[in-house]
N, C-alpha and C positions, 0 to 999 in steps of 0.2 A: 416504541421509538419510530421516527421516519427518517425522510432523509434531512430534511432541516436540522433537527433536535441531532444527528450523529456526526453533522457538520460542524454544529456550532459547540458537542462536545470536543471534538477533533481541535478546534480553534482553540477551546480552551485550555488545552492539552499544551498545543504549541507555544500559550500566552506562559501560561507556569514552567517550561522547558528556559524559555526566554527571560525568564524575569530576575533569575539571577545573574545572569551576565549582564543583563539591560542595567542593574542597581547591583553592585558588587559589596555596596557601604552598607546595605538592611540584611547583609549576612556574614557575619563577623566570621571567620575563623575559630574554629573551638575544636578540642581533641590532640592528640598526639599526632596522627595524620595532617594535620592543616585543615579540614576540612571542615564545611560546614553543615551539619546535622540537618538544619531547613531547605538547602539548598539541594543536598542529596533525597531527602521527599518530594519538594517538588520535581526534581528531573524525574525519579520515579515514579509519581502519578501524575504527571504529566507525558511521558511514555506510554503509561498506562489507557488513560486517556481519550491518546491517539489512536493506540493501536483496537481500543474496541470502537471508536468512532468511524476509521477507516473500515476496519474488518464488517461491520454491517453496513457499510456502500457495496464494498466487495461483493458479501453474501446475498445480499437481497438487489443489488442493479447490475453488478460490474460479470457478475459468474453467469446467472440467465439472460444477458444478452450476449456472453460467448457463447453457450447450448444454441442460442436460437441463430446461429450464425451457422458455428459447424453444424446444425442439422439442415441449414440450405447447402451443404456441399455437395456435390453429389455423391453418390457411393454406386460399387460394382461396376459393371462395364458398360451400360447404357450409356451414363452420362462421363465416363471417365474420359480422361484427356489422352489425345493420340499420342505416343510417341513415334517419332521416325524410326524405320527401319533399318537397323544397320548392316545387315546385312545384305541388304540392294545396296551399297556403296562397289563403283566400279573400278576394280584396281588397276591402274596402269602399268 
């Protein structure tokens, strides 16, 4: 998979999330709950979907370019940030 192909699963996720609210009429009602058996599939793999289309942007662009970030932070006390003194404050 790359990023395109987990993009446009992602899209499709979102399209079948959508499609039962978008058309209410091509999912009838059926069950003792009210609910519609197709329509609860598609939000379920269409959740589905999403979240592994996201999850490999995540994992393969979004996490190694946090690492390459906080490893330009500095660390230790060479590059550390000064804090003021408080204890030079002169008390009147």
């Amino acid at each position: 998979m790359n990023a395109l192909n987990s993009l446009i699963f992602a899209a499709l996720g979102v399209a079948m999330e959508m499609l039962p609210k978008a058309f209410p009429a091509l999912f009838p009602h059926s069950g003792a709950d009210s609910a519609s058996a197709r329509a609860l599939w598609l939000d379920v793999m269409g959740a589905v979907q999403v979240f592994l289309g996201l999850g490999y942007i995540l994992r393969v662009h979004v996490l190694p370019f946090v690492a390459r970030v906080v490893a330009i932070a500095p660390t230790g006390e060479a590059g550390a940030l000064e804090l003021p003194n408080t204890r030079a404050v002169n008390a009147r």
